[in-house]
C-alpha positions as a Markdown table, in Angstrom:
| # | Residue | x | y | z |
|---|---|---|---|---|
| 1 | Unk | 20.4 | 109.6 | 160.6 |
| 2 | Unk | 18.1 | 112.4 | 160.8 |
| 3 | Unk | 14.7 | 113.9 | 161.4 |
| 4 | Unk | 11.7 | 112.3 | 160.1 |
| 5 | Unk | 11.4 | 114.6 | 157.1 |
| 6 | Unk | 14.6 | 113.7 | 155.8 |
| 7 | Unk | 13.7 | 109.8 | 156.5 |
| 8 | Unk | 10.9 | 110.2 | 154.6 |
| 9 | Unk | 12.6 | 111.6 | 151.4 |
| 10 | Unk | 15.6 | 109.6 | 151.5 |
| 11 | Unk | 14.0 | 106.2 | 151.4 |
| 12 | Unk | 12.8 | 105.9 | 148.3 |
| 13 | Unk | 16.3 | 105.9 | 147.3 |
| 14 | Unk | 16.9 | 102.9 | 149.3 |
| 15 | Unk | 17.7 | 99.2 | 147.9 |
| 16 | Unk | 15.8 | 96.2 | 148.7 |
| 17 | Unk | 18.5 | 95.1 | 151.3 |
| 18 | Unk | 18.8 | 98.4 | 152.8 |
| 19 | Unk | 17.2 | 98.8 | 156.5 |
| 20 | Unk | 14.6 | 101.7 | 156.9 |
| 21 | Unk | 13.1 | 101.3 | 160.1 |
| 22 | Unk | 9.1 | 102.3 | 160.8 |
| 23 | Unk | 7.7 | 105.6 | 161.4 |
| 24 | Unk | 4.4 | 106.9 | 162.7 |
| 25 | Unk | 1.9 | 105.6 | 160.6 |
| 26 | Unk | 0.3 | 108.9 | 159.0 |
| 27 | Unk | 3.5 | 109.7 | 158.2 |
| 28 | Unk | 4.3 | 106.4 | 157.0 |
| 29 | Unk | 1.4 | 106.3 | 154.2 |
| 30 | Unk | 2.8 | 109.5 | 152.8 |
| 31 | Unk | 6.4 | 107.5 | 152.4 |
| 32 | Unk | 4.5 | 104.8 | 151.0 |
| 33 | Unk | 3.1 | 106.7 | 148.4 |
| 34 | Unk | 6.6 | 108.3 | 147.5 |
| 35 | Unk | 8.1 | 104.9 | 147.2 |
| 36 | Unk | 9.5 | 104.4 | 150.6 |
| 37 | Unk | 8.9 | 101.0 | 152.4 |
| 38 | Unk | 10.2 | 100.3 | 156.0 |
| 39 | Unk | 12.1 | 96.8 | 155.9 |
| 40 | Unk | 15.2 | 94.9 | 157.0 |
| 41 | Unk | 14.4 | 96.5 | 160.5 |
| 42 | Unk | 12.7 | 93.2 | 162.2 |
| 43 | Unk | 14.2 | 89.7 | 161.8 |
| 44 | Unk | 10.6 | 88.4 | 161.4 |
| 45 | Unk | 9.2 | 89.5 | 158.0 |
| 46 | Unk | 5.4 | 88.9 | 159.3 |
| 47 | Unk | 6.0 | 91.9 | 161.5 |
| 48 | Unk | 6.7 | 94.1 | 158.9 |
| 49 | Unk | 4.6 | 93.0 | 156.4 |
| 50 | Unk | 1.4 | 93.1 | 159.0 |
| 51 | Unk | 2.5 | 96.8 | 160.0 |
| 52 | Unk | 2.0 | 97.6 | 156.1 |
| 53 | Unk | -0.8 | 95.8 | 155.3 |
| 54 | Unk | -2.5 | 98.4 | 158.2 |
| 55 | Unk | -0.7 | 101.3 | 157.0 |
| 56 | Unk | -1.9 | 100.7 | 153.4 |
| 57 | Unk | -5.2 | 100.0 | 154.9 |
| 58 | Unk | -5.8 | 103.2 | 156.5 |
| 59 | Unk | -5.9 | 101.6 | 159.9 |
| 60 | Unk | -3.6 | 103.5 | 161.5 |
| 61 | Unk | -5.2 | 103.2 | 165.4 |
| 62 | Unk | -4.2 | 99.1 | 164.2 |
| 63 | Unk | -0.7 | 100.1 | 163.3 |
| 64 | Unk | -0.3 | 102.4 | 166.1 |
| 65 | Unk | -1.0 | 99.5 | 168.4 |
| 66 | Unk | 1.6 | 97.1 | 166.8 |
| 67 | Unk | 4.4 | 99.7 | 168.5 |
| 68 | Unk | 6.5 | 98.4 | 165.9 |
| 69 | Unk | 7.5 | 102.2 | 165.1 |
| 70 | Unk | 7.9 | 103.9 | 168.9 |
| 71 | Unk | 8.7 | 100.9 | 170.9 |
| 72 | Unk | 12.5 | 99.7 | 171.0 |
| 73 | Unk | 11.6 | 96.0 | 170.6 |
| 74 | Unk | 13.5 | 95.3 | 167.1 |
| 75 | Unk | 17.0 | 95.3 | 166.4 |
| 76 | Unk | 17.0 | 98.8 | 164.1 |
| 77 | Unk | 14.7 | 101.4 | 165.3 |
| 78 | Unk | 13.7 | 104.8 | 164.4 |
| 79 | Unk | 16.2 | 107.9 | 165.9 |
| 80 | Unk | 18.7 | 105.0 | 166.9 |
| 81 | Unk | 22.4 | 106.0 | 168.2 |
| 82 | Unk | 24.8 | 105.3 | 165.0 |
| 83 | Unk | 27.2 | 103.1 | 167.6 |
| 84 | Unk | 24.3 | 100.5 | 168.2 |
| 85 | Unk | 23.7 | 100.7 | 164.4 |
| 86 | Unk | 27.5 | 99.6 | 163.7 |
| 87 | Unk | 27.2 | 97.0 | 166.3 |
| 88 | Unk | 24.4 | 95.4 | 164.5 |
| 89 | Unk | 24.5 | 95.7 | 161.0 |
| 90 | Unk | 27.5 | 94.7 | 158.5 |
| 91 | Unk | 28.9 | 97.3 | 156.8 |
| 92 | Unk | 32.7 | 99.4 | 157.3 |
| 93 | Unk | 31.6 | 102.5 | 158.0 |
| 94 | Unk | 35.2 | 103.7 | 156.2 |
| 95 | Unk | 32.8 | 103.2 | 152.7 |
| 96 | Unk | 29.9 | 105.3 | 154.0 |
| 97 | Unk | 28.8 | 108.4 | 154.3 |
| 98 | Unk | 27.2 | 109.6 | 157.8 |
| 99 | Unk | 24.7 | 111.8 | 157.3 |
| 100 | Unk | 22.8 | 113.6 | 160.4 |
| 101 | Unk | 20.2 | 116.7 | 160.5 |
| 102 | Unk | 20.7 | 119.0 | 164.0 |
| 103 | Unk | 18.9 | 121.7 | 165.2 |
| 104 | Unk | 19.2 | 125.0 | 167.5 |
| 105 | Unk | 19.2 | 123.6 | 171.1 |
| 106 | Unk | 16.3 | 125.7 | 172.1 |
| 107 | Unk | 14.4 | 125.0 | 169.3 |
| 108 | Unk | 14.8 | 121.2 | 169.9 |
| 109 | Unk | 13.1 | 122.2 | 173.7 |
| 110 | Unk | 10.2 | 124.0 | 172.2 |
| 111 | Unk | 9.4 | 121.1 | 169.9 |
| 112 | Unk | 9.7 | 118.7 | 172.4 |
| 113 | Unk | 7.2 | 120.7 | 174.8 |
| 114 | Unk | 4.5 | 121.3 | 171.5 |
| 115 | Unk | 5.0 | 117.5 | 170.7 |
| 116 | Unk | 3.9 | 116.9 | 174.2 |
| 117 | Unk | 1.0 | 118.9 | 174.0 |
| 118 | Unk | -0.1 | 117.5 | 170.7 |
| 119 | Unk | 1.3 | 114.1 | 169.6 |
| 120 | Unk | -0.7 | 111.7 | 170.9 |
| 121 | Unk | -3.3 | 112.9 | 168.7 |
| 122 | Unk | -1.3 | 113.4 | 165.7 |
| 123 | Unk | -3.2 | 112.7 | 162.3 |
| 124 | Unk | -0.7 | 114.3 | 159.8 |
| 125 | Unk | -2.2 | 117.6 | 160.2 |
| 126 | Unk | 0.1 | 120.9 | 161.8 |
| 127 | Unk | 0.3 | 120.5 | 165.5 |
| 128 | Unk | -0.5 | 124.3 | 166.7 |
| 129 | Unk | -0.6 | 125.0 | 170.1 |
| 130 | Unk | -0.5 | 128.7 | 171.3 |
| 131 | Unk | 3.4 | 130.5 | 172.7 |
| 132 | Unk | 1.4 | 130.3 | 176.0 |
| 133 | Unk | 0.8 | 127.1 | 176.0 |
| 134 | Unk | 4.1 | 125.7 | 175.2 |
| 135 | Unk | 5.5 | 128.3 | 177.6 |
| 136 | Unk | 3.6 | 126.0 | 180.2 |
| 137 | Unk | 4.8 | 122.5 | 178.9 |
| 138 | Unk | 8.0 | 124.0 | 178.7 |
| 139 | Unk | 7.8 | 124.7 | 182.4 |
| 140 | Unk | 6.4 | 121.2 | 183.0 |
| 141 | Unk | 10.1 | 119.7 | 181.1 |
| 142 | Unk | 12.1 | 121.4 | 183.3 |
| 143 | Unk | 10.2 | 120.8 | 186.5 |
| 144 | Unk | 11.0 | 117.0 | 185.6 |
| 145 | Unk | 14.1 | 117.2 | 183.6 |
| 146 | Unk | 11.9 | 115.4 | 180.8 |
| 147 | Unk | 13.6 | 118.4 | 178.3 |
| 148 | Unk | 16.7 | 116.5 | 178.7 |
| 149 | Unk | 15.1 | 114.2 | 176.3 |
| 150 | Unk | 15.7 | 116.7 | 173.5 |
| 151 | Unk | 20.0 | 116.3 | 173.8 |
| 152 | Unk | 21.0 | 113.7 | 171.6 |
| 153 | Unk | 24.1 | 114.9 | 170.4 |
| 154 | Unk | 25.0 | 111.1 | 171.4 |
| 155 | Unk | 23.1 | 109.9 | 169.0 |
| 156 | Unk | 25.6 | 110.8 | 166.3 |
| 157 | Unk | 28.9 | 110.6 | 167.9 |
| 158 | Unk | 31.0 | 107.8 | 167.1 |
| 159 | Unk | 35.1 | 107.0 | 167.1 |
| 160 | Unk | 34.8 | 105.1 | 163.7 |
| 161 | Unk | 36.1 | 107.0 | 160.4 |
| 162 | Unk | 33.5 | 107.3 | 157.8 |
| 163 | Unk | 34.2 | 108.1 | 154.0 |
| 164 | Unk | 32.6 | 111.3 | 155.0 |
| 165 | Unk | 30.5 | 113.1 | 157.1 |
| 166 | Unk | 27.5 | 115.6 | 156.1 |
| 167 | Unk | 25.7 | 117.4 | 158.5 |
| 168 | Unk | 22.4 | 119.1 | 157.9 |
| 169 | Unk | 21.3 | 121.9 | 160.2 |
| 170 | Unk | 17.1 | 122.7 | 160.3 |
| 171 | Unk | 17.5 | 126.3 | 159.8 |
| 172 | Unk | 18.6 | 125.5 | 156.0 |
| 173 | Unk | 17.9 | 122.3 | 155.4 |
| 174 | Unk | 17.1 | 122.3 | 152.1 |
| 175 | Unk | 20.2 | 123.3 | 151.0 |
| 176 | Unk | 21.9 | 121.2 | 152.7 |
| 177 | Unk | 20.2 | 118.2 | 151.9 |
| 178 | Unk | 20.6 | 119.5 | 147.6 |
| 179 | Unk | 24.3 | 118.9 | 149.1 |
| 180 | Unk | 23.7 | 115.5 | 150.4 |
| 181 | Unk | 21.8 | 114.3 | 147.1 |
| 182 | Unk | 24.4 | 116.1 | 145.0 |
| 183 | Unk | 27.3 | 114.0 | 147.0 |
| 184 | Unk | 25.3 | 110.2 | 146.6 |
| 185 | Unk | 24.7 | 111.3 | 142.8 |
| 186 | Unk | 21.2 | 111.5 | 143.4 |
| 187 | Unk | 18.6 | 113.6 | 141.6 |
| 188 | Unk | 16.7 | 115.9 | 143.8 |
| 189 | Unk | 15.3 | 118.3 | 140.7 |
| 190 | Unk | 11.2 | 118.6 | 141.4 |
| 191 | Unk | 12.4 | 117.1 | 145.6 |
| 192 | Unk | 10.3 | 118.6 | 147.8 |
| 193 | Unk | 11.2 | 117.8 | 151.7 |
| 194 | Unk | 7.7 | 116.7 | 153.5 |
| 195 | Unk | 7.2 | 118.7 | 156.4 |
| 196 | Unk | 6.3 | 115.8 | 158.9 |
| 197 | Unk | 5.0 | 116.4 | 162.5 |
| 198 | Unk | 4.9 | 120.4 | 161.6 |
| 199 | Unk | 4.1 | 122.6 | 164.0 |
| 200 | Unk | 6.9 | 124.7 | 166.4 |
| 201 | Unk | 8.4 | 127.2 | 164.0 |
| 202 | Unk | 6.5 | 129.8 | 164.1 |
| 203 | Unk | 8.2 | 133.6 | 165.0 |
| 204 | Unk | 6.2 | 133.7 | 167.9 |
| 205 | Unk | 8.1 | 130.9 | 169.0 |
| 206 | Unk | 11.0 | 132.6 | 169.5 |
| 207 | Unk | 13.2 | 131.4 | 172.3 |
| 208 | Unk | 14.0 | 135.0 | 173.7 |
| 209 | Unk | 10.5 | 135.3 | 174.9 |
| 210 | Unk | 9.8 | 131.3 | 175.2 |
| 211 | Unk | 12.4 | 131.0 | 177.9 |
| 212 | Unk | 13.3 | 132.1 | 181.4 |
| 213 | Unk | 16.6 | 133.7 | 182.3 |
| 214 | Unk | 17.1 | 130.7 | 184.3 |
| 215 | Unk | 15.6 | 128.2 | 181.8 |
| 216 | Unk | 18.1 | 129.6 | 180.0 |
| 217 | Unk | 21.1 | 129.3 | 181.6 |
| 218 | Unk | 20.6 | 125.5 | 182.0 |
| 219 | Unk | 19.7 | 125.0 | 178.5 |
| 220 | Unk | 23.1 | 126.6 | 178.2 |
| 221 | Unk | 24.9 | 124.4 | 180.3 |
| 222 | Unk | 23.4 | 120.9 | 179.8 |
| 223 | Unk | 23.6 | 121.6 | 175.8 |
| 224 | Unk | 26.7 | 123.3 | 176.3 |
| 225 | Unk | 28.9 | 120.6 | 174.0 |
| 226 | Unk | 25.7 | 121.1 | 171.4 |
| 227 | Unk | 26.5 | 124.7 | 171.2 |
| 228 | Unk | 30.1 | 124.4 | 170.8 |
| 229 | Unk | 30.2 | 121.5 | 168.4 |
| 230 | Unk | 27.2 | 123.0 | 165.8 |
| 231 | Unk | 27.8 | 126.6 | 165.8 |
| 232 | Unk | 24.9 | 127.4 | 167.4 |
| 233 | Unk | 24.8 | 131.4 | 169.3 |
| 234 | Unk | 23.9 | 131.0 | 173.2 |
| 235 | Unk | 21.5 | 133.7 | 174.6 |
């Protein structure tokens, strides 16, 4: 599991009988081109054979349509929990490796409230949005609880044993990820990690001056097992 970038890099590595579910189509042409080919994710191959044939197209207000990469209506989606993952598919997770990328509560907020601001017009391109701005959609996320959307610790916990467990944080990723290749024997010289839906790390962005005092202290106290369980400083 982990955040788009990684999803990107890591599926070339895939076999043919591996499941790599869709992502947004811009981004998707860019795994394409690496190597990387969503499959396994749909039990009917004319799905996912339609959604590339747009992709490689270049029709990606076609693909967008097809939902096939935002709507939950397969079996293995994008982002999904690792429990629903071992209810579906057939493997023993004591003979895998669990990999999962995290990032700073509060930076998880102000992406989600730049995302907002900017996604549905996404083409592949930085999404920039000014610390004013966000400081508004922030204050739209918390007016309706919508920035709950950005904890998903839950999304990684599980009560199986894996072989092991690898966690990559945002704030060094690439190392960590070197760590990740170097543990699946995989060659990463020359690997660069595509920077996919860039656009809320910027030092004006900090969260000391994106937040309210009160903003906060919720922050603190809804992502409070977040916090404790990554290492991550509270303000």
């Amino acid at each position: 599991m982990g955040g788009t970038s990684i999803e990107m890099l890591l599926a070339p590595f895939c076999g043919g009988s591996d499941i790599v579910t869709p992502i947004s189509p811009v981004d998707e042409i860019r795994r394409l081109k690496a190597g990387g080919i969503p499959r396994n994710y749909c039990p009917d191959p004319a799905v996912e054979a339609r959604y590339l044939q747009l992709v490689r197209e270049g029709n990606f207000d076609q693909a967008r349509a097809t939902r096939v990469h935002s709507d939950k209506v397969y079996p293995f989606f994008n982002h999904m929990p690792v429990t629903a993952v071992e209810r579906l598919a057939d493997f023993e997770p004591s003979e895998f490796t669990l990999a999962y990328v995290v990032r700073n509560p509060y930076a998880k907020i102000i992406s989600l409230a730049n995302m907002y601001l900017s996604f549905s017009d996404y083409s592949g391109a930085p999404m920039e949005n000014s610390a004013e701005d966000i400081r508004r959609s922030i204050r739209e996320l918390f007016e309706s609880d919508r920035f709950q959307l950005a904890r998903n610790i839950d999304l990684y916990r599980t009560s199986k044993a894996y072989q092991h467990r690898i966690i990559l944080r945002q704030e060094h990723l690439a190392r960590d990820l070197h760590h990740l290749l170097d543990h699946l024997g995989l060659d990463h010289m020359g690997c660069d990690i595509p920077h996919a839906k860039r656009g809320s790390i910027r030092m004006e962005y900090d969260a000391s001056r994106m937040f309210t005092r009160d903003q906060l202290d919720v922050v603190n106290r809804v992502f409070s097992e977040e916090f404790n369980e990554n290492g991550y400083e509270v303000i």
